[in-house]
N, CA and C atoms as a LAMMPS dump frame, in Angstrom:
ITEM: TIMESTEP
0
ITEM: NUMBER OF ATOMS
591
ITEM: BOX BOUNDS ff ff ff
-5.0000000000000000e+02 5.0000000000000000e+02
-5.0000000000000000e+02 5.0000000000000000e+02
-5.0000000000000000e+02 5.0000000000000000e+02
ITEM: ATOMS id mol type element x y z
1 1 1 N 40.532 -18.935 20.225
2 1 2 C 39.697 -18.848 19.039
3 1 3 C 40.404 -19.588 17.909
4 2 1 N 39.52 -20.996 17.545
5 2 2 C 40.248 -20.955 16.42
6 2 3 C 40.578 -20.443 14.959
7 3 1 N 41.176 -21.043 14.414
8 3 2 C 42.145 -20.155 13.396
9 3 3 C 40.748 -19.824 12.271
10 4 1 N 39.644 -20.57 11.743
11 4 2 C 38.667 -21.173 11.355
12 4 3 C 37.619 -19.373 11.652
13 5 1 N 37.502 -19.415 12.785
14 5 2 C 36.648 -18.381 13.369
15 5 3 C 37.413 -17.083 12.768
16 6 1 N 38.635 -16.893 13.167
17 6 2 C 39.348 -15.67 12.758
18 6 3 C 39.199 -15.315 11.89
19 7 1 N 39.072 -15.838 10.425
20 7 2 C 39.117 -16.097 9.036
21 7 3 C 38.022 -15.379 8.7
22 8 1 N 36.587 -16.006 9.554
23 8 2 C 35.141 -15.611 9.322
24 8 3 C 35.899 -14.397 9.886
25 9 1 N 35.725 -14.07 10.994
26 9 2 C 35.974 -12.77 11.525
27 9 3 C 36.586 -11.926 10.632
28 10 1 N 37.484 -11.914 10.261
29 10 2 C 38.345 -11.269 9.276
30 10 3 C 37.522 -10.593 8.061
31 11 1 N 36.644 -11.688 7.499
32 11 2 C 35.679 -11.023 6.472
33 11 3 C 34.674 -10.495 6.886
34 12 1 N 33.742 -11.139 7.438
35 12 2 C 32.262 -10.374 7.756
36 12 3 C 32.78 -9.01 8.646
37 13 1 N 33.836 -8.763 9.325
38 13 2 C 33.13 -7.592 9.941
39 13 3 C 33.974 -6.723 8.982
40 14 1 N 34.892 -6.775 8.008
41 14 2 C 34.777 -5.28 7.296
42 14 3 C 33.611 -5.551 6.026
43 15 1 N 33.251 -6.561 5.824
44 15 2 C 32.07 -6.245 4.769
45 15 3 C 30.324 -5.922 6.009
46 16 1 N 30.725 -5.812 7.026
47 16 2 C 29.403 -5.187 8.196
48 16 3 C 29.797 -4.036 8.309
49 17 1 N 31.077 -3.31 8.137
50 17 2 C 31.326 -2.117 8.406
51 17 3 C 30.93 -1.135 7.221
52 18 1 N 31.406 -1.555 5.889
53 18 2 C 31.253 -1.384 4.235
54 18 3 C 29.404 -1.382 4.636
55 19 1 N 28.655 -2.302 5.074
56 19 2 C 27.189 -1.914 4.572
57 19 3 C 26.534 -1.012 5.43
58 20 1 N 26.971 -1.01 6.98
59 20 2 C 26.442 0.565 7.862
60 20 3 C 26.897 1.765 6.873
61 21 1 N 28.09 2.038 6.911
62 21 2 C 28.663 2.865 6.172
63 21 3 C 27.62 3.261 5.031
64 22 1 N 27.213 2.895 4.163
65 22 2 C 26.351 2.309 2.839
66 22 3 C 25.342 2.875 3.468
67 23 1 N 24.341 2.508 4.092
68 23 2 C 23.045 2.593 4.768
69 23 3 C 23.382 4.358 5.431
70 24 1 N 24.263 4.672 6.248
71 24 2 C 24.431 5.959 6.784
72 24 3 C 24.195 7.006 5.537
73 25 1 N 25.235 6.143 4.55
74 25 2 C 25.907 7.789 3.581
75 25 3 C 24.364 7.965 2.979
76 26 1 N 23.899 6.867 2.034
77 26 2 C 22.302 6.728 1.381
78 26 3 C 20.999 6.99 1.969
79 27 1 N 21.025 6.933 3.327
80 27 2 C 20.006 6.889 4.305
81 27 3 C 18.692 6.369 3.468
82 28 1 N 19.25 4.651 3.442
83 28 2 C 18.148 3.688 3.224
84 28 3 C 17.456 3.6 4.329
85 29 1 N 17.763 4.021 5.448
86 29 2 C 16.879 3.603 6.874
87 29 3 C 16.443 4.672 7.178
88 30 1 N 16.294 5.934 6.9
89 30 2 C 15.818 7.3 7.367
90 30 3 C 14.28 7.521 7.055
91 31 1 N 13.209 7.658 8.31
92 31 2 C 12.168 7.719 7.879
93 31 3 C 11.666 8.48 7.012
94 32 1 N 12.569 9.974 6.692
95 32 2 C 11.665 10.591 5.455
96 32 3 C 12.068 10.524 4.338
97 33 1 N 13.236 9.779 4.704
98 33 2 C 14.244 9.554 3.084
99 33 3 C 15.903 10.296 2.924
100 34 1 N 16.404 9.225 2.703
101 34 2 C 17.666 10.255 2.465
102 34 3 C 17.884 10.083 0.93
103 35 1 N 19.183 10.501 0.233
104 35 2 C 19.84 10.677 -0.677
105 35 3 C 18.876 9.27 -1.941
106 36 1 N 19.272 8.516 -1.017
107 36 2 C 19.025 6.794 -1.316
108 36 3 C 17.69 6.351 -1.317
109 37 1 N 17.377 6.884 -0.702
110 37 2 C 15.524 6.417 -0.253
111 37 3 C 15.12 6.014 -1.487
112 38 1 N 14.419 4.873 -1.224
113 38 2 C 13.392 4.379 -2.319
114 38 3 C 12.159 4.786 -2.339
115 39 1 N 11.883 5.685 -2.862
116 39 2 C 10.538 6.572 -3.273
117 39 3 C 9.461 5.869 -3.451
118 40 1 N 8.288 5.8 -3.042
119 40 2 C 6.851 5.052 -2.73
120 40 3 C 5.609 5.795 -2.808
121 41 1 N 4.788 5.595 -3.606
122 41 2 C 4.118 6.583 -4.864
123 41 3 C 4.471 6.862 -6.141
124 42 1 N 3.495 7.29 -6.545
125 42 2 C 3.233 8.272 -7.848
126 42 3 C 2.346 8.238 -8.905
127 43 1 N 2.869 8.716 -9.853
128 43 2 C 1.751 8.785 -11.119
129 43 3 C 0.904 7.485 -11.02
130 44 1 N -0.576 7.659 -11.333
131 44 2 C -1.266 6.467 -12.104
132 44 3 C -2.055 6.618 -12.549
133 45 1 N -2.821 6.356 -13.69
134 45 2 C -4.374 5.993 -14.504
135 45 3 C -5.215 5.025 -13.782
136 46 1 N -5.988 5.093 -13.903
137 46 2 C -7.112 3.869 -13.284
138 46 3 C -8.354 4.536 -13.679
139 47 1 N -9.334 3.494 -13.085
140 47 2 C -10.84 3.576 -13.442
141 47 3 C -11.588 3.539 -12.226
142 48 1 N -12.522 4.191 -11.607
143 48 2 C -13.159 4.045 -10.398
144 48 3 C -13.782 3.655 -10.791
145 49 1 N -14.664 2.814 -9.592
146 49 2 C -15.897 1.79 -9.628
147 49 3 C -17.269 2.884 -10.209
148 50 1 N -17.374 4.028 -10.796
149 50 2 C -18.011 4.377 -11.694
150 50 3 C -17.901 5.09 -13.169
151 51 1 N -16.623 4.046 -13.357
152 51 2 C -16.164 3.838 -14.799
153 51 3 C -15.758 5.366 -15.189
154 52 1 N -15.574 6.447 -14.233
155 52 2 C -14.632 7.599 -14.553
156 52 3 C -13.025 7.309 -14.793
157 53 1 N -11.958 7.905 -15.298
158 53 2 C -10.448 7.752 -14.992
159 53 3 C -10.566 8.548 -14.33
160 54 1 N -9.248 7.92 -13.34
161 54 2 C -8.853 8.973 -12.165
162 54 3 C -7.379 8.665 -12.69
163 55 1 N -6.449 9.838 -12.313
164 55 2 C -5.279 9.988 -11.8
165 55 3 C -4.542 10.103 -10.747
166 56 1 N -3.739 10.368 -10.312
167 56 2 C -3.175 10.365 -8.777
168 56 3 C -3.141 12.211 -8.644
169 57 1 N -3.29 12.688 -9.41
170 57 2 C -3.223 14.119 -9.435
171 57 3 C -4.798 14.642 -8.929
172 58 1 N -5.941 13.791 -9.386
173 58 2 C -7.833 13.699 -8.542
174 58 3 C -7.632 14.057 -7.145
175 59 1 N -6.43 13.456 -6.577
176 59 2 C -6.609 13.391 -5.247
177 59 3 C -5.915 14.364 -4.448
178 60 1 N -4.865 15.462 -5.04
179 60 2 C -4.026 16.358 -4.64
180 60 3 C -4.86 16.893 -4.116
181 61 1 N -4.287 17.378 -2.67
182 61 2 C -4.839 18.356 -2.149
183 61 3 C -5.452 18.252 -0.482
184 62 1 N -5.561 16.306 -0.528
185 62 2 C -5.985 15.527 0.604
186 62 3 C -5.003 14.487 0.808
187 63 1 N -5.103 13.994 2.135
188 63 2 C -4.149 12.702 2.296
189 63 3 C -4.991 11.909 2.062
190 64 1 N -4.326 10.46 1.51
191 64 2 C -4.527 9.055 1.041
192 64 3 C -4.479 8.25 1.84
193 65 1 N -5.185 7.22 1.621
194 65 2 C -4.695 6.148 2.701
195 65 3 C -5.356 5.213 1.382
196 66 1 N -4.16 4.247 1.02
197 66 2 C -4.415 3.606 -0.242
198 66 3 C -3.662 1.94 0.124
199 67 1 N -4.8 1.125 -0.166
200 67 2 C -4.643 -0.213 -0.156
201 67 3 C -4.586 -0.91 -1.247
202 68 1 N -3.627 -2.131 -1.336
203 68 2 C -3.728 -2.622 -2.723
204 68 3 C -4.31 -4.08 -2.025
205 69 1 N -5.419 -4.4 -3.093
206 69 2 C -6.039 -5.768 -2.779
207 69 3 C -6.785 -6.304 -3.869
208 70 1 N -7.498 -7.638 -3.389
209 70 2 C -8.6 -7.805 -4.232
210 70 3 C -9.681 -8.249 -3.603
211 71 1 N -10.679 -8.112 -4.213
212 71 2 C -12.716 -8.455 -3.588
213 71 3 C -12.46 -9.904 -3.476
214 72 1 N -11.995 -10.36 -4.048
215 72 2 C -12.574 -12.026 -3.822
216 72 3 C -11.265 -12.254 -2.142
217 73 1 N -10.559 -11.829 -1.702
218 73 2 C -9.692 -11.784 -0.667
219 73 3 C -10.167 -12.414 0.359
220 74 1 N -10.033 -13.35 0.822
221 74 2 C -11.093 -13.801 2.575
222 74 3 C -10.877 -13.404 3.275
223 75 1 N -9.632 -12.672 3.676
224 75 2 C -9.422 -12.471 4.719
225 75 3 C -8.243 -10.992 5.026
226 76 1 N -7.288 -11.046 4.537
227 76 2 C -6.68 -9.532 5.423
228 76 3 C -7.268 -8.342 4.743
229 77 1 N -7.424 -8.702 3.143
230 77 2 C -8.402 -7.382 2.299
231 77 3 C -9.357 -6.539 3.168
232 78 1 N -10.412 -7.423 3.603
233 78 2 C -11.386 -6.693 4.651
234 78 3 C -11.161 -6.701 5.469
235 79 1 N -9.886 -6.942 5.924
236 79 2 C -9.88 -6.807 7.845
237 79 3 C -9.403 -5.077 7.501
238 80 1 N -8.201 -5.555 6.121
239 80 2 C -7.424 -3.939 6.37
240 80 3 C -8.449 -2.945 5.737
241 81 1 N -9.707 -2.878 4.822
242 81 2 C -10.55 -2.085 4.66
243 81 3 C -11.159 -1.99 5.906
244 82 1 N -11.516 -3.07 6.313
245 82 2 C -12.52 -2.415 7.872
246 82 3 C -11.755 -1.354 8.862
247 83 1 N -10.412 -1.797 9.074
248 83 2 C -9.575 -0.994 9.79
249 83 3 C -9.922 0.824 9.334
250 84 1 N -9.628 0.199 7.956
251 84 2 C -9.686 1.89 7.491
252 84 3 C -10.577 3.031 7.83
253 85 1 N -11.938 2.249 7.455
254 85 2 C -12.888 2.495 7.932
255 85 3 C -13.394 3.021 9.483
256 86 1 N -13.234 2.05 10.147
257 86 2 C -13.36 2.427 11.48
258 86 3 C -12.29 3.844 12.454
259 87 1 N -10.97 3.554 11.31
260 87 2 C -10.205 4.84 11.659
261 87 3 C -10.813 6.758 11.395
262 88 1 N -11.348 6.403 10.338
263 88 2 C -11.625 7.11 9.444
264 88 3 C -12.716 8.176 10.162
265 89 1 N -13.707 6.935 10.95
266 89 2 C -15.112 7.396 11.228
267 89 3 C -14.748 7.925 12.572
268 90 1 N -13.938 7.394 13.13
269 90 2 C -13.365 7.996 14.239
270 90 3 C -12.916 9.525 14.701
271 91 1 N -12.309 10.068 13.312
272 91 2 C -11.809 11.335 13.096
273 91 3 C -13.456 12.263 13.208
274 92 1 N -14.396 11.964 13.074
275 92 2 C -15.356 12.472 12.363
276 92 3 C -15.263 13.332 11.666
277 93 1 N -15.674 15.189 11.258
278 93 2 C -15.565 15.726 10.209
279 93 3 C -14.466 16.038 9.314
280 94 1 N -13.143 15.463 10.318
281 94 2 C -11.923 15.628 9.709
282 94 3 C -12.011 14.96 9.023
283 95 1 N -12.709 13.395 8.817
284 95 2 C -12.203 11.857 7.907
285 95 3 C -12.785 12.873 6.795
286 96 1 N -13.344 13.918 6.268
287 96 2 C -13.885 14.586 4.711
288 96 3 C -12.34 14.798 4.041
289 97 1 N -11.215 15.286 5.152
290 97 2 C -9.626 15.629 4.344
291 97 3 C -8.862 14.715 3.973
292 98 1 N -9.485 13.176 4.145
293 98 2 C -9.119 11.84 3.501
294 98 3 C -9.797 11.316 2.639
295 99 1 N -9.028 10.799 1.565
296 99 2 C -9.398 10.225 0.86
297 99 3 C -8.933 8.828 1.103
298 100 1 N -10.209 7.267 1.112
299 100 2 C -9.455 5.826 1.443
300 100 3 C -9.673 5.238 -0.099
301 101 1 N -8.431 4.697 -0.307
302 101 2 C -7.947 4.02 -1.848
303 101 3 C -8.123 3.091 -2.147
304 102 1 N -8.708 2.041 -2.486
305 102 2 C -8.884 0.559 -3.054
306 102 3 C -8.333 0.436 -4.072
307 103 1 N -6.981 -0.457 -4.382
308 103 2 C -6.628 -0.357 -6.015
309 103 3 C -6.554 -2.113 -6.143
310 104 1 N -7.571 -2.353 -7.247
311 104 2 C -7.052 -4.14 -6.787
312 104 3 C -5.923 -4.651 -7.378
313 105 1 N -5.713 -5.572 -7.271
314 105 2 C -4.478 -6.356 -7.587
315 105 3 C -5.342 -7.444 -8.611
316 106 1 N -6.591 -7.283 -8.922
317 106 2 C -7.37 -8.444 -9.82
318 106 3 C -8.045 -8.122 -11.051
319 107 1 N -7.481 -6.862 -11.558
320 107 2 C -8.447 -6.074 -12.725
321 107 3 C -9.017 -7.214 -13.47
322 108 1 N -8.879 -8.595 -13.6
323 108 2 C -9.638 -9.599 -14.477
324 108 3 C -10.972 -9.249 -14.468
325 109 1 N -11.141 -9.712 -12.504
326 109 2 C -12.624 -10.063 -12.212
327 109 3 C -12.839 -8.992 -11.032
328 110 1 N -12.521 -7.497 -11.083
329 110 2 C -12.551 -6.614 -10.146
330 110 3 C -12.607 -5.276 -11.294
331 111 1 N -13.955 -5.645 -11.843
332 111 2 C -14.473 -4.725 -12.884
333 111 3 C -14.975 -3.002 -11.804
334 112 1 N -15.316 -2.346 -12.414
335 112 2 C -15.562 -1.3 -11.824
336 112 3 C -17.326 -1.293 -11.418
337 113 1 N -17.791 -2.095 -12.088
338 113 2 C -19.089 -2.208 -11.679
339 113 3 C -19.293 -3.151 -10.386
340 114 1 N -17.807 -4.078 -10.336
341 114 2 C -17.836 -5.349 -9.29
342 114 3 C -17.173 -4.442 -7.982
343 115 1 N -16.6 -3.823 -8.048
344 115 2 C -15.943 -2.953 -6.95
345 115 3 C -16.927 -2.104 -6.026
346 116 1 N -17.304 -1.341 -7.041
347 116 2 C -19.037 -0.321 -6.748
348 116 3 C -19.56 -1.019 -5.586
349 117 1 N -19.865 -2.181 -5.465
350 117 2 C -20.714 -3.356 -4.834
351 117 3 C -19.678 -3.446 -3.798
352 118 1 N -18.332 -3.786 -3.577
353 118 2 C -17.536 -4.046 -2.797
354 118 3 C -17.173 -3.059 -1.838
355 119 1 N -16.71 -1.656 -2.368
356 119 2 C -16.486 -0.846 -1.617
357 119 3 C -17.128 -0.123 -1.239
358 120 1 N -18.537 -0.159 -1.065
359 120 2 C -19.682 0.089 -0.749
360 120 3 C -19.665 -0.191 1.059
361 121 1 N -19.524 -1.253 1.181
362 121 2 C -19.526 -2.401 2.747
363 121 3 C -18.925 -1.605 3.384
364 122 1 N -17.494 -1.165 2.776
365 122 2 C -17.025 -0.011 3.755
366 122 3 C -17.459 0.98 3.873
367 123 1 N -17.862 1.481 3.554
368 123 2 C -18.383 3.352 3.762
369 123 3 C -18.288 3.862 2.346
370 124 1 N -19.133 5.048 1.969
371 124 2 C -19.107 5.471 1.143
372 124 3 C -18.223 6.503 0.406
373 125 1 N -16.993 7.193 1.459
374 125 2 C -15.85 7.8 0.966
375 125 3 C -15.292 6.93 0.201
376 126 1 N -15.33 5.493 0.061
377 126 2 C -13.5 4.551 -0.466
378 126 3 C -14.008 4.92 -2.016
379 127 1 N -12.941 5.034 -2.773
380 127 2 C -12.472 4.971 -3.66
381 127 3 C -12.186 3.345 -4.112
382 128 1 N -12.684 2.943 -5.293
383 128 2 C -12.511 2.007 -5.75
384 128 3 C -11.74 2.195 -6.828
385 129 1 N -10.259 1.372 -7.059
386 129 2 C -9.68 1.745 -8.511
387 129 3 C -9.136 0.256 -9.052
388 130 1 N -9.385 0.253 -10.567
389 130 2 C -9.266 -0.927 -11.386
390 130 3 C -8.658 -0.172 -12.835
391 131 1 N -8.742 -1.332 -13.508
392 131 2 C -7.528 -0.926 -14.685
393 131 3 C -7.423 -1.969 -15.771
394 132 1 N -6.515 -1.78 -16.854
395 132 2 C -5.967 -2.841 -17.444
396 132 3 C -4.945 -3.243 -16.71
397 133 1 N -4.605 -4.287 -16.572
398 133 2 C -3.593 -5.289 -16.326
399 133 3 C -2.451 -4.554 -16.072
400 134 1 N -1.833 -3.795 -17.467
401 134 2 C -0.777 -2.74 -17.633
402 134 3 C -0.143 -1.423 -16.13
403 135 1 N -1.953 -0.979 -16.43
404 135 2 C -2.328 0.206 -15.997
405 135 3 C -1.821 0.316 -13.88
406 136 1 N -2.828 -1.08 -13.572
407 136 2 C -2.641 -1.881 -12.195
408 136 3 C -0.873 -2.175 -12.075
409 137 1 N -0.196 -2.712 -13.314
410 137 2 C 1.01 -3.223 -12.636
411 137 3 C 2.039 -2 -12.07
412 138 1 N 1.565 -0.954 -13.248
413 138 2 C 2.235 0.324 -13.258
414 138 3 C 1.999 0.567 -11.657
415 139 1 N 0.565 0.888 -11.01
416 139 2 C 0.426 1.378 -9.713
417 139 3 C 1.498 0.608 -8.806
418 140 1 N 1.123 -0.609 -9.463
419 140 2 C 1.764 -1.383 -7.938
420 140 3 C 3.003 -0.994 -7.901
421 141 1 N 4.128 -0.859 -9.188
422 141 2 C 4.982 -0.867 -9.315
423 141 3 C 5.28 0.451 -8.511
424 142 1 N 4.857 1.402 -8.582
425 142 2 C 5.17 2.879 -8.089
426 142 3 C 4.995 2.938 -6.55
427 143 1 N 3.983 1.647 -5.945
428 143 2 C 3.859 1.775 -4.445
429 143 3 C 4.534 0.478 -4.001
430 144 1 N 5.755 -0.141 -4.857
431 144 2 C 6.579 -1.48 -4.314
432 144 3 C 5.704 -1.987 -4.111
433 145 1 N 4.594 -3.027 -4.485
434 145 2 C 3.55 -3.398 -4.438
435 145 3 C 4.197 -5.049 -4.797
436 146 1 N 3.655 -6.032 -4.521
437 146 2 C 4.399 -7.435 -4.945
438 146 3 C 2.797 -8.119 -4.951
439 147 1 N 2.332 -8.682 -5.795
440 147 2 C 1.447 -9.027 -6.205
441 147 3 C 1.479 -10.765 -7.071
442 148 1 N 0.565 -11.553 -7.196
443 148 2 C 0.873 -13.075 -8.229
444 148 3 C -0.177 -13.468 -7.519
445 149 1 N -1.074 -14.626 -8.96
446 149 2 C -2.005 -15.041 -8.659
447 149 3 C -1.575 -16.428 -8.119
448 150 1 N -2.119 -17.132 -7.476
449 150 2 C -1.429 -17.836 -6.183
450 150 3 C -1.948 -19.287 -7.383
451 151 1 N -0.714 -20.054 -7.034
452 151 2 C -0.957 -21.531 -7.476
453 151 3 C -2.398 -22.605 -7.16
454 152 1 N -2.855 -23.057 -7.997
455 152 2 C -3.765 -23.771 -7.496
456 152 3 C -4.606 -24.725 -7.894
457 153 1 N -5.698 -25.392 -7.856
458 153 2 C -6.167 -26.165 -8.268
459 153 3 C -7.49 -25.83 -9.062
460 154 1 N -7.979 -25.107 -8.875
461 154 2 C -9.588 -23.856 -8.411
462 154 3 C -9.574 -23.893 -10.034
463 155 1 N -11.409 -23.642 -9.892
464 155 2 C -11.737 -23.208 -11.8
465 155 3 C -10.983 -21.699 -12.181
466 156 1 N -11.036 -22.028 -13.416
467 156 2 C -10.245 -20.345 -14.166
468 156 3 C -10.234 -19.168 -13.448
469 157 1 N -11.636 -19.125 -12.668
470 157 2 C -12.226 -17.755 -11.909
471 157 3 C -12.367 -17.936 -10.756
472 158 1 N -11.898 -18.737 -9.923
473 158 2 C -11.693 -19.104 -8.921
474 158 3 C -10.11 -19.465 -8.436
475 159 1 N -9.635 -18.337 -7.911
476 159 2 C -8.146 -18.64 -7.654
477 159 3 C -8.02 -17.069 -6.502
478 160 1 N -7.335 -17.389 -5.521
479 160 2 C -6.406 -16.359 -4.51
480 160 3 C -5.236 -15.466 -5.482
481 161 1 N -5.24 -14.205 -4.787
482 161 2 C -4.267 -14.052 -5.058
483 161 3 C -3.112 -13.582 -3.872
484 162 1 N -1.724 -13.929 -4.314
485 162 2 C -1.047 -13.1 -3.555
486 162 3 C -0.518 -11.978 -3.532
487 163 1 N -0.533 -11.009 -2.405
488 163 2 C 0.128 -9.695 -2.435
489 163 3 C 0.652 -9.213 -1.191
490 164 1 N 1.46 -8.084 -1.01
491 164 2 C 1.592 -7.338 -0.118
492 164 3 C 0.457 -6.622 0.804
493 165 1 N 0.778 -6.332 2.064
494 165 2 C -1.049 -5.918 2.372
495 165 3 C -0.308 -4.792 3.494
496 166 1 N -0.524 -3.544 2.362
497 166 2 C 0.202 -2.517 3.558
498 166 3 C -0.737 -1.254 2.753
499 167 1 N -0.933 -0.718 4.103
500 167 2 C -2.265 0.533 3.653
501 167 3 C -1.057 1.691 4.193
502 168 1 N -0.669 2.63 2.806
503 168 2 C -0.064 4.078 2.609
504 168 3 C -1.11 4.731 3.426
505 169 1 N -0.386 5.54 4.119
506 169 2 C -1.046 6.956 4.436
507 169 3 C 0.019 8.151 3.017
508 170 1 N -0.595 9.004 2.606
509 170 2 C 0.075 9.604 1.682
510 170 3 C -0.418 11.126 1.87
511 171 1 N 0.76 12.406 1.723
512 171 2 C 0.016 13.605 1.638
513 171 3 C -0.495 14.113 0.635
514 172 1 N -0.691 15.384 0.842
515 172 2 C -1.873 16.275 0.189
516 172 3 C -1.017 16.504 -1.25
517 173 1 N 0.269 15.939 -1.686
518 173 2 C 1.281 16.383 -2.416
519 173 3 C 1.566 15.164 -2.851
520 174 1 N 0.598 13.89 -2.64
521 174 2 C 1.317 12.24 -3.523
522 174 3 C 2.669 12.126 -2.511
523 175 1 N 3.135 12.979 -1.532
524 175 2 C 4.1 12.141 -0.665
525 175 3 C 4.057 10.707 0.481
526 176 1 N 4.707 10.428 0.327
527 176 2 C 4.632 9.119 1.54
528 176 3 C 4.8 9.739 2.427
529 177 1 N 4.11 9.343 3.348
530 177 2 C 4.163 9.901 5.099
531 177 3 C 4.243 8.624 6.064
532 178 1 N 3.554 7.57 5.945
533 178 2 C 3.677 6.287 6.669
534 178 3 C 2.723 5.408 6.179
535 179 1 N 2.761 4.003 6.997
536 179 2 C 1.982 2.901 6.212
537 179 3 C 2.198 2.423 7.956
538 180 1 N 0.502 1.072 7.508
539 180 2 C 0.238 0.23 8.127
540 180 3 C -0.309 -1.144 8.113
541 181 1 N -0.24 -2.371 8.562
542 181 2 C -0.083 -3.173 8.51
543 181 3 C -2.002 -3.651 8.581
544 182 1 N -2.301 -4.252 7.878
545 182 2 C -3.716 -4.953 8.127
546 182 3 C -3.952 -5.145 9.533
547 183 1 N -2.91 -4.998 10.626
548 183 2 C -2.888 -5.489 11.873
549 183 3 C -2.814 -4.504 12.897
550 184 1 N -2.947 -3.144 11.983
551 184 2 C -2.864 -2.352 12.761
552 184 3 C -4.319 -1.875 13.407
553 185 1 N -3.795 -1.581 14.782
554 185 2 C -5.31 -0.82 15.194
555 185 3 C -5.521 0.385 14.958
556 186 1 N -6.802 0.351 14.8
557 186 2 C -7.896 1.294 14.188
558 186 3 C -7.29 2.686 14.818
559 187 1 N -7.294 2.735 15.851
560 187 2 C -6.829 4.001 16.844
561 187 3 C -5.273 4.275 16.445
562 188 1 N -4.552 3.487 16.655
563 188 2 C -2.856 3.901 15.867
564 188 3 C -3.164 4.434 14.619
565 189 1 N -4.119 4.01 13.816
566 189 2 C -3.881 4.769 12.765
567 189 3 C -5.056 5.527 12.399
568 190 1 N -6.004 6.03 13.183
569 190 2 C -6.436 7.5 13.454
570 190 3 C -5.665 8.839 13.867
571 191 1 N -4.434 7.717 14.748
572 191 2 C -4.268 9.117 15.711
573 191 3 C -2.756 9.164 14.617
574 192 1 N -2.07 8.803 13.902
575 192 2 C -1.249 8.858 12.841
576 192 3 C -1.655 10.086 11.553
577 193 1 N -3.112 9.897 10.988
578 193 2 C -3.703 10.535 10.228
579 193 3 C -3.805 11.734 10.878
580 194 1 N -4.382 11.75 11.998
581 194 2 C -4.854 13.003 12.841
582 194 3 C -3.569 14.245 12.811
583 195 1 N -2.286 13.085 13.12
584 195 2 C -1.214 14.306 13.344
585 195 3 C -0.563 14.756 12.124
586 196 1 N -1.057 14.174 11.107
587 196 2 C -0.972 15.078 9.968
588 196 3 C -2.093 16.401 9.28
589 197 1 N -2.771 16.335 9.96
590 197 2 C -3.98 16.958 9.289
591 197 3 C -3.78 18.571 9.081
């Protein structure tokens, strides 16, 4: 081995030992959270698509399953609402102890009267939620949410945006319980919801 390699060797593995160590004591990797855990949820204001405020406290009492997106989206927005949906209907009278979350990421042009219309397509349980600008960044911020309106060429009102696309399952208490991927199937995450119920 040369002398070159040793050197590397020498450093990376006590700074690999220093970050397990790190990760064990904090339990950044522990599914329900350790010491360290980065907490996902909480408080928020918003406006449902019939211009009521809601809080995150409206919903105590049921699990969540809350997506952050926007209506003008082509493509994973409604794949991961349809998902929801189809999970949902699956449960049958149980899907009444869920509540499904729409919060957009576009309060510009994702008025509460424009949502009404949107989250409609899915079924009539979703929850539509919009906001000021403020109000939205706050949510995202509380569900690690990463959000930006995407570079482009497009008129003023015509532009993508980018975001994260991960649908919370959440309990009856605003806790995190798990999340899923726009890619998830419908049935994984029925039978996920189910074993919380």
């Amino acid at each position: 081995m040369s002398s070159r390699a040793i050197r590397i060797l020498a450093v990376s593995v006590p700074v690999l030992l220093l970050t397990a160590v790190l990760v064990w004591h904090y339990g950044w990797l522990s599914p329900g959270g350790g010491r360290g855990a980065i907490p996902i949820g909480g408080p928020f204001t918003l406006v449902d698509q019939n211009g009521k405020t809601r809080t995150a406290e409206d919903f105590r009492g049921r699990l969540m399953l809350i997506y952050f997106g926007y209506s003008y989206c082509p493509d994973v927005c409604p794949t991961a609402l349809q998902i929801m949906s189809v999970a949902l209907d699956s449960l049958g009278g149980d899907a009444e102890k869920v509540t499904p979350i729409f919060i957009t990421v576009d309060p510009a042009r994702d008025t509460p009267e424009h949502l009404k219309a949107y989250v409609a397509n899915f079924g009539d349980r979703f929850v539509g939620l919009t906001g000021t600008e403020e109000q939205v960044a706050a949510a995202a911020r509380a569900y690690r949410i990463y959000y930006a309106k995407a570079k482009g060429d497009g008129a003023k009102d015509e532009y993508l945006m980018d975001h994260s696309s991960i649908v919370f399952l959440m309990g009856r208490d605003g806790r995190y319980l798990a999340h899923f991927t726009h890619n998830t199937p419908s049935e994984e995450m029925a039978r996920a919801i189910r074993e919380r119920l």
